[in-house]
C-alpha positions in Angstrom: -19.3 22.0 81.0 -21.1 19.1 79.4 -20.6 16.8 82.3 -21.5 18.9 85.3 -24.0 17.1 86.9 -27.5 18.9 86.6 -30.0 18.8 89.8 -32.4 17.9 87.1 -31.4 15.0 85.9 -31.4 12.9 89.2 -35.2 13.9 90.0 -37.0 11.0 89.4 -40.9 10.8 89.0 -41.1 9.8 93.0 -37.8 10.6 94.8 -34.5 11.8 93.8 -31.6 9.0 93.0 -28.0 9.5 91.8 -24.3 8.3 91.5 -22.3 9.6 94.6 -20.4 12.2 93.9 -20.6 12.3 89.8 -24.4 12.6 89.8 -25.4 13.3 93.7 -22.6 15.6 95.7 -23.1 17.5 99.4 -23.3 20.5 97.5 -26.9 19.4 95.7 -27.5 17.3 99.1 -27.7 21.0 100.8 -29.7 22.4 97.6 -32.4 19.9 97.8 -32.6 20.1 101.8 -33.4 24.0 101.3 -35.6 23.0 99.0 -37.7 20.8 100.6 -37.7 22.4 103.6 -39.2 25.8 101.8 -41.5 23.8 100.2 -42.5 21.8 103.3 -42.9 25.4 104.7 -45.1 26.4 102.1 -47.5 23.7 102.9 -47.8 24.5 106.6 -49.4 26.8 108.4 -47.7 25.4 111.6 -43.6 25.0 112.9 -40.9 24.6 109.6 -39.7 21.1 111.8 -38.3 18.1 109.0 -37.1 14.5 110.3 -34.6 13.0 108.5 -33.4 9.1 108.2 -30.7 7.2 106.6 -29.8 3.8 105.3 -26.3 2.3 105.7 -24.6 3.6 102.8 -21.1 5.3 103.0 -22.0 8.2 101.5 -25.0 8.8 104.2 -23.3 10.5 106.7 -21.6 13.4 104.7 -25.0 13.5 102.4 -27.5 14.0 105.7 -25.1 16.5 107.2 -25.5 18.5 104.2 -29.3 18.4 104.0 -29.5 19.4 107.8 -27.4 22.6 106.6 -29.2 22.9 103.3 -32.9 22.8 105.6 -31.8 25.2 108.3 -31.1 27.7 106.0 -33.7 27.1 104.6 -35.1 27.7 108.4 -36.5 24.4 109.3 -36.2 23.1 112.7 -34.3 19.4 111.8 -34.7 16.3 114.0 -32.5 13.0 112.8 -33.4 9.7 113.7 -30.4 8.4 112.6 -29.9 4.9 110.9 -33.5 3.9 109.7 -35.9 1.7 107.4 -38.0 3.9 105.0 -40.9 2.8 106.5 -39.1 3.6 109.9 -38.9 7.5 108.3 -43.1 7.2 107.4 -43.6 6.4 110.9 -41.6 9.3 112.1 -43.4 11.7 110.2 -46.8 10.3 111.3 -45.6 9.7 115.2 -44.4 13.0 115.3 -46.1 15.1 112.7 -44.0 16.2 110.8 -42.6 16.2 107.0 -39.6 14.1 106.4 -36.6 13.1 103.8 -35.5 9.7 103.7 -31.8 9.2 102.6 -31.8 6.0 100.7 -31.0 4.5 97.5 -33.1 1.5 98.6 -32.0 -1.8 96.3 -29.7 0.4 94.0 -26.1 -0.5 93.6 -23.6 1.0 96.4 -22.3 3.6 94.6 -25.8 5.2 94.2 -27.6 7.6 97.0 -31.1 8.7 96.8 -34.2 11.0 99.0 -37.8 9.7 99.4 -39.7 12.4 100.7 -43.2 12.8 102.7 -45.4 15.7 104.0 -46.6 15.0 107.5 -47.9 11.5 108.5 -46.0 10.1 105.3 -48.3 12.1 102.7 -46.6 11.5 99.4 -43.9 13.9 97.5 -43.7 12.7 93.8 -43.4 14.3 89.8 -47.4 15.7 90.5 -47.7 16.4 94.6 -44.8 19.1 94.4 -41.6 17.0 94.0 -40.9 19.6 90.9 -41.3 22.5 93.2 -39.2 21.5 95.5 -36.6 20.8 92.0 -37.3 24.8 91.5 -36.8 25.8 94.9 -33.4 23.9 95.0 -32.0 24.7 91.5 -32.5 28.5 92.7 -30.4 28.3 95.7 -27.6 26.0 94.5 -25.7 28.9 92.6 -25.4 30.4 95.8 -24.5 27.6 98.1 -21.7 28.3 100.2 -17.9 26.4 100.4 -17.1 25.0 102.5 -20.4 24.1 103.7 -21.8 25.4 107.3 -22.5 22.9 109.9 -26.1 22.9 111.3 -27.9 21.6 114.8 -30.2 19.0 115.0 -32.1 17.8 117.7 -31.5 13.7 117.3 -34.4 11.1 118.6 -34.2 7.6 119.1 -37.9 5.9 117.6 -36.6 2.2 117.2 -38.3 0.4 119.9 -41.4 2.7 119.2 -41.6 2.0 115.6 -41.3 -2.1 116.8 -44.1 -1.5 118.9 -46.2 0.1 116.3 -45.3 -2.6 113.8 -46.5 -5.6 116.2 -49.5 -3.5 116.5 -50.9 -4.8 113.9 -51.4 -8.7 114.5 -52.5 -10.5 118.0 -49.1 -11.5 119.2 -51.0 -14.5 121.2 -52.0 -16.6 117.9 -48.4 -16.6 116.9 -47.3 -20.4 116.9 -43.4 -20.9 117.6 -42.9 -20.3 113.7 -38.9 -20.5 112.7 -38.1 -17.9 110.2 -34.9 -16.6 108.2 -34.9 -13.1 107.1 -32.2 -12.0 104.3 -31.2 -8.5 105.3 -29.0 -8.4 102.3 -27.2 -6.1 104.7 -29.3 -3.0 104.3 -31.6 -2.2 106.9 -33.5 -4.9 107.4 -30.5 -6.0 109.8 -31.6 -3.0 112.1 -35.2 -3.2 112.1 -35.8 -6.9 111.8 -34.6 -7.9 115.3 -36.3 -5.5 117.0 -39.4 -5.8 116.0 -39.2 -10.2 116.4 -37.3 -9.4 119.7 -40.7 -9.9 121.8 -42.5 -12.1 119.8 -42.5 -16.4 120.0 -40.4 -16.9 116.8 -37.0 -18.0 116.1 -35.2 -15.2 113.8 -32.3 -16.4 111.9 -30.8 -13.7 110.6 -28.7 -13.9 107.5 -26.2 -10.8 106.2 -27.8 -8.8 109.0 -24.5 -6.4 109.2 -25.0 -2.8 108.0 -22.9 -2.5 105.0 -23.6 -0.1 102.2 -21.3 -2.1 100.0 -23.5 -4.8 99.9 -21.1 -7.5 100.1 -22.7 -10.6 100.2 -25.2 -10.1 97.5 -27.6 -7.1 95.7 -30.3 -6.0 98.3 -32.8 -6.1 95.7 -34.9 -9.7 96.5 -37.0 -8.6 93.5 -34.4 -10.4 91.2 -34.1 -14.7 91.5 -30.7 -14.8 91.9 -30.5 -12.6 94.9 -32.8 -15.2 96.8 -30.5 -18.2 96.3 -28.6 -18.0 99.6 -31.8 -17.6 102.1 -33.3 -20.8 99.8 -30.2 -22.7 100.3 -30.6 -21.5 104.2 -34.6 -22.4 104.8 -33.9 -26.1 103.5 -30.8 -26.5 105.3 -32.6 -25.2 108.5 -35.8 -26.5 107.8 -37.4 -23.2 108.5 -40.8 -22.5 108.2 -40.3 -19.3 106.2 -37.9 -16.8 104.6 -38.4 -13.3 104.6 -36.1 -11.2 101.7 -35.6 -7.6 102.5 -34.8 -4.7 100.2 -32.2 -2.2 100.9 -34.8 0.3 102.9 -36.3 -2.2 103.8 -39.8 -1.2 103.1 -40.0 -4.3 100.9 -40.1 -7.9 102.0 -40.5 -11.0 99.5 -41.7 -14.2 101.5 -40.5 -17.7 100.4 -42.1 -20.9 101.9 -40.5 -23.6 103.8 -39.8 -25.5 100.1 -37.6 -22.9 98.9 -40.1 -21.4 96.8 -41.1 -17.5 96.7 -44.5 -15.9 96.8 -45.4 -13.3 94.5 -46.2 -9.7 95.2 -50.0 -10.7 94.2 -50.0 -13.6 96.0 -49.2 -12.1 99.9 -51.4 -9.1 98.4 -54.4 -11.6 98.4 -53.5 -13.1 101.8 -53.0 -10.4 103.6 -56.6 -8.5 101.8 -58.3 -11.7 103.4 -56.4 -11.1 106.8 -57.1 -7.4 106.5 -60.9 -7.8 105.3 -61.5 -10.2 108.3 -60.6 -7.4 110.9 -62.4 -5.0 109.0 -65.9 -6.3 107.3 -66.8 -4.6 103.9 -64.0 -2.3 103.8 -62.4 -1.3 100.9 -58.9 -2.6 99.8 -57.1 -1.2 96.8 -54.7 -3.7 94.2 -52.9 -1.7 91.0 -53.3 -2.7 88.0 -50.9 -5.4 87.5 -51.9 -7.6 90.3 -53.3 -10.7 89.5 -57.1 -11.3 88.8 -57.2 -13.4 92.1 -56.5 -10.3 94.6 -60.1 -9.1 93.3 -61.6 -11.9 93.4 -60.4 -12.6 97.1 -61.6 -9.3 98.0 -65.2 -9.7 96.7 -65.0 -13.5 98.2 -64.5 -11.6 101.6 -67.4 -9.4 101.0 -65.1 -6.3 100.6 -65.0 -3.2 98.7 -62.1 -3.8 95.5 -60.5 -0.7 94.0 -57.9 -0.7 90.9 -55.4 1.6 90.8 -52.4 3.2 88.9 -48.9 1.6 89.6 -46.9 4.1 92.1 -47.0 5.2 95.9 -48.2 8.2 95.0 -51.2 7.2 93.2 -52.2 4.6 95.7 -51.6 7.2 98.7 -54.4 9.4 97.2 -56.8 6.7 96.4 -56.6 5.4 99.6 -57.2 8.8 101.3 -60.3 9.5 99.2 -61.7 6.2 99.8 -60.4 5.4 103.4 -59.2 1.9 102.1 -57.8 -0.5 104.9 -55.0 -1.9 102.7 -53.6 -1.2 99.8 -50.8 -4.0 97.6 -49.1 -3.8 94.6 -47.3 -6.7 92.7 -43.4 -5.2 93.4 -44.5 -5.8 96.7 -44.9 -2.8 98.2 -48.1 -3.1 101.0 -49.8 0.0 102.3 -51.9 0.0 105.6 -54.4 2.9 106.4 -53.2 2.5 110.1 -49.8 2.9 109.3 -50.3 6.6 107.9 -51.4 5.1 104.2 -47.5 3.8 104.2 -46.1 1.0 102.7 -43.9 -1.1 105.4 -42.9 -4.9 104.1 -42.4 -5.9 107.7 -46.1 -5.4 108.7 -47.2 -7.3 105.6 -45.0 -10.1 106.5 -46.3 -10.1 110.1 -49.8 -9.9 109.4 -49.1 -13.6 107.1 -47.0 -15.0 110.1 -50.2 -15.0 112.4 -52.7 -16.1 109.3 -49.9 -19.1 109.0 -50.1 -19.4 112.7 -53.6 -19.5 112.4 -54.0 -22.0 109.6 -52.1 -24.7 111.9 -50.2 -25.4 108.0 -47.0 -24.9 105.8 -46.9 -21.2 103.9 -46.7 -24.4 100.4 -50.2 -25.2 101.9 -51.2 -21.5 102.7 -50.5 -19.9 99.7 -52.4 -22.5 97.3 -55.7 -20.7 96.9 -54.3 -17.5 96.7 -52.5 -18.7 93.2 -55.2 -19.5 90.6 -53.6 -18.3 87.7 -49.9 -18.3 86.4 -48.3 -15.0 85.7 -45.5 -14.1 82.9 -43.7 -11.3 85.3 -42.8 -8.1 83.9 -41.4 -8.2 80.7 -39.1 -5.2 79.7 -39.4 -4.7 75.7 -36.8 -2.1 74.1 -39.0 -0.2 71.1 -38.5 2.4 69.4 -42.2 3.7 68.9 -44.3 3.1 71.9 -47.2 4.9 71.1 -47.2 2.9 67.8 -46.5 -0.6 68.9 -49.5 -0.1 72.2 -52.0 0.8 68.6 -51.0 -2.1 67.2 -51.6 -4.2 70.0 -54.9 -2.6 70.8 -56.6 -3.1 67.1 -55.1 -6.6 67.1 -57.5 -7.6 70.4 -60.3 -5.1 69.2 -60.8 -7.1 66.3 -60.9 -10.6 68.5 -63.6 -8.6 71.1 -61.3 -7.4 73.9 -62.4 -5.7 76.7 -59.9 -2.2 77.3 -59.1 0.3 79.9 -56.2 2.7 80.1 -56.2 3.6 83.6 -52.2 2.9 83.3 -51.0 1.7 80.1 -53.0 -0.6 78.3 -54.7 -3.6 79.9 -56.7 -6.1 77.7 -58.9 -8.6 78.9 -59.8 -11.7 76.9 -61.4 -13.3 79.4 -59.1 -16.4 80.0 -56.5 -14.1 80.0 -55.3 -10.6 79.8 -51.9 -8.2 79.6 -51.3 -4.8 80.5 -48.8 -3.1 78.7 -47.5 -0.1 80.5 -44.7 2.9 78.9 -41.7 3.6 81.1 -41.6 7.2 81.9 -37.6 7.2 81.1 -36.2 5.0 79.1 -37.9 3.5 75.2 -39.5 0.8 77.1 -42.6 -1.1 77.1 -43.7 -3.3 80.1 -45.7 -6.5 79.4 -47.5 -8.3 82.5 -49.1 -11.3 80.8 -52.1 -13.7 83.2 -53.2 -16.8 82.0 -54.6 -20.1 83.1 -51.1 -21.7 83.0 -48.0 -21.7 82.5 -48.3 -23.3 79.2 -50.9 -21.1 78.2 -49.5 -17.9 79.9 -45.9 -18.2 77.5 -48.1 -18.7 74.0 -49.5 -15.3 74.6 -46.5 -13.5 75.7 -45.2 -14.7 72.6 -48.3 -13.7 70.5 -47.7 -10.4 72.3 -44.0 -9.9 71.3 -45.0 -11.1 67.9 -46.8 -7.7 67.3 -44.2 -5.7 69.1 -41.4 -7.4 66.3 -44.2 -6.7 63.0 -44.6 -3.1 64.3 -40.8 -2.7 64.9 -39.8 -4.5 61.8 -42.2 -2.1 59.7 
């Protein structure tokens, strides 16, 4: 039948994410298990042993108990760690050494479910490190999956308090200053993790929507969008807090906003938490992707350190940092990857490691941030075309002709000097992406608009 839903169709280019049940059922929970755990298998010479970890949504506890039956069949040794941040499931897998399956849908509606996966000591799974095999492995077994499904052991381990520990490992807890901070949980998992890992250190938490609900209640869990930060806003004014912290629904992404009410970009705690991380660690190397503002390099080469551009995606910036043992790694979405922390991105370390520079500083995070922002950024612009490969010509022989410097490591990015776009295709949908930097604001909207004026000739055409 035309709408049976097709294995296939909810593999994404990094993880696996789907409408419960129309799109994601137990039945393909238990195929994808099995096939994960044979291709885990595969890439082991040691024990078959997965971890597994959910997020809050309804649809959690039926879906895990069908990948722990899907995985032993598959004959992997399964322990669960229960209710857990993604970057609480890359710990895992590094603490224990093992490969792991996170069960999340991270800021997507309620009614979606999802899998983030990881070889040992969070190695990335994605569309090119074997996330299609593991597609094959699981489109062969699910013809034969039984009903109703069997019931499977699993050894279950409490790592909380150790991943708190681990997190606070990376900042001297001692230059802390009695900071008070407000952390919008948006009632994913940021409501578990956050007060256990501020539980021993001198700060004040106020903690906003901090109850586990997988019907996001209160507002969307994704503080990547304006209008989901208006509440904690409201809150650090009317508390006079020193900063806000805005969790995703994973919570392995954190947005900062100062004590005006005003949020930091991706780029901009990716440049402040470089200088932290270069100041530790002299002359290392610290990656930034591609759309990151042009102030992340130059922070890095103020600091004497080694700057590296990479693709936008975990997976790419896992692999660069394993080939050129980078320190840190940040990308504008902020997502924030530390070599210590298995190459893994984890929000909450990020937003620790700027606590102690503010600490440090004696100043407001207004004060803090203000050389870290030396340009004015348009955001990503989502363009519906129908010809992408056309309209990213156009664009390119419109700069060449005006002297443009070019590179193609992902997308299109074009440098005029005083300013510069990268234009990136969206793998799914007849998209193009438009990240515009300029000098100002002023500046920064005239060429978006010279931009979109070639996308509308080429379209028009």
């Amino acid at each position: 039948m035309a709408d049976t839903p097709q294995l296939r169709d909810i593999f994404k280019a990094y993880d696996v994410r789907g409408v419960v049940p129309d799109e994601l059922n137990a039945t393909m929970a238990y195929a994808i298990g099995y096939g994960f755990a044979r291709f885990a298998a595969d890439q082991s010479s040691g024990e078959n042993h997965l971890i597994i970890g959910r997020d809050m949504r309804s649809s959690g506890p039926e879906l895990v108990h069908a990948i722990i039956a899907g995985a032993s069949a598959a004959g992997a040794k399964v322990t669960e760690i229960g209710l857990a941040s993604t970057d609480m499931l890359y710990f895992a897998t590094g603490y224990l050494s093992s490969p792991g399956i996170m069960l999340t849908a991270s800021h997507n509606p309620a009614r979606y479910n999802g899998m983030k996966f990881c070889l040992s000591s969070a190695a990335p799974v994605g569309e090119e490190s074997g996330l299609l095999e593991v597609l094959a492995f699981a489109e062969e077994i699910l013809p034969s999956v039984p009903s109703p499904l069997p019931t499977a052991e699993a050894e279950h381990r409490e790592l909380l308090e150790e991943f708190a520990n681990h997190v606070r490992s990376f900042i001297d807890v001692d230059r802390l200053r009695p900071l008070k901070i407000v952390a919008d949980c948006a009632n994913g998992m940021g409501g578990l993790v956050a007060p256990n890992v501020f539980a021993k250190l001198p700060v004040s938490l106020d903690l906003m929507y901090g109850e586990l609900d997988g019907n996001f209640p209160n507002h969307p869990a994704d503080p990547i969008q304006p209008e989901n930060l208006v509440d904690l806003q409201a809150r650090i004014l009317e508390t006079q807090a020193d900063v806000g912290l805005a969790f995703d629904g994973d919570a392995d992404r954190v947005f900062l906003v100062d004590e005006r009410g005003v949020p930091l970009s991706g780029s901009t705690t990716t440049a402040i938490v470089a200088k932290a991380m270069l100041e530790k660690h002299p002359h290392a190397t610290v990656l930034y992707n591609c759309i990151c503002s042009k102030t992340v390099r130059e922070v890095i080469e103020e600091m004497g350190g080694i700057g590296v551009r990479t693709r936008v995606g975990h997976s790419f910036i896992k692999a660069v940092m394993a080939e050129t043992d980078a320190v840190f790694g940040g990308e504008h979405s902020g997502h924030y990857y530390f070599r210590d922390n298995y190459r893994a991105d984890s929000g909450i370390i990020s937003a620790l490691v700027v606590l102690e520079v503010l600490s440090a500083s004696g100043g407001t995070l207004s004060e803090l941030r203000r050389p870290f922002e030396r340009y004015h950024a348009s955001g990503e612009i989502n363009n519906t075309v129908r010809d992408q490969q056309g309209v990213t010509a156009a664009v390119r022989s419109h700069y060449e002709a005006l002297g443009a410097l070019f590179d193609e490591l992902d997308g299109l990015t074009v440098d005029l000097g005083s300013w510069w776009f990268n234009l990136r295709p969206s793998n799914t949908e007849p998209l193009l992406r438009l990240n515009v930097e300029a000098q100002n604001a002023t500046e920064c909207q005239r060429r978006v608009d010279e931009v979109l004026a070639i996308f509308s000739q080429v379209e028009a055409s």
